[in-house]
N, C-alpha and C positions, 0 to 999 in steps of 0.2 A: 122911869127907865126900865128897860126888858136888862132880866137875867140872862145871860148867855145858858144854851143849853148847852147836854153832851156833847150834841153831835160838833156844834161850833170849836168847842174844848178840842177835843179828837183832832178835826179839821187844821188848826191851828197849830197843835201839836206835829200834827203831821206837816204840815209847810214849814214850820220851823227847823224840824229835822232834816228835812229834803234841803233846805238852805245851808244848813250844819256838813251837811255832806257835801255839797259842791262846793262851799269852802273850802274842805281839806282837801279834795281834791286838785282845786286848782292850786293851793300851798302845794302839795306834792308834786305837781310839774312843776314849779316855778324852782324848789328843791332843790329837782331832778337834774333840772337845765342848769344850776349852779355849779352839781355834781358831775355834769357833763365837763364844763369846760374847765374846772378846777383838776379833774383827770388831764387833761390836752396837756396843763399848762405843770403838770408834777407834783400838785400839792397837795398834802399832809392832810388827814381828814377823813379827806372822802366814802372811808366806811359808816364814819358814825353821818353822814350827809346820806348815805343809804339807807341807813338804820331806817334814820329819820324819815324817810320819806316811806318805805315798807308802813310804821306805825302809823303815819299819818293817813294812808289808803287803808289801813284796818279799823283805824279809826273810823274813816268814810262809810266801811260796808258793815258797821255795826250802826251807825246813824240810817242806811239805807233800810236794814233790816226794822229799825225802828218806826222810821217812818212808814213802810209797808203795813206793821202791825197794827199804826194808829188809822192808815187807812182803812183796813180791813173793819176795825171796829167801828168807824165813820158811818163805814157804807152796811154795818148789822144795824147799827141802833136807826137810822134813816128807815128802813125796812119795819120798823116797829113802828 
């Protein structure tokens, strides 16, 4: 059986992330729209339903961020 190289590792890492992130994304609208109509309807909550959804999109662009960087090193060690 073949060893996985770096580049694979990296590679991986980074679609993993990129996955990680459009997760909480779409948690965040799904949230969001909870938080929508939980407003309409009067009810109790809905700041920490905001909270929630703010952390859960910081969440997203620290995985986005992450995944960038595994890219970036994907595509140096490829170049070696």
């Amino acid at each position: 059986m073949k060893k996985k190289s770096k580049v694979s590792k990296f590679h991986e890492k980074m679609v993993d992330y990129r996955r990680f992130a459009v997760t909480l994304i779409c948690m965040s609208v799904f949230i969001y729209m909870g938080t929508l109509i939980s407003i309409s309807r009067g009810m109790m909550g809905t700041s920490f339903l905001m909270l929630l959804t703010i952390l859960l999109l910081c969440g997203a662009a620290v995985f986005c961020s992450l995944s960038s960087a595994y890219q970036k090193k994907s595509t140096q060690d490829e170049e070696f």
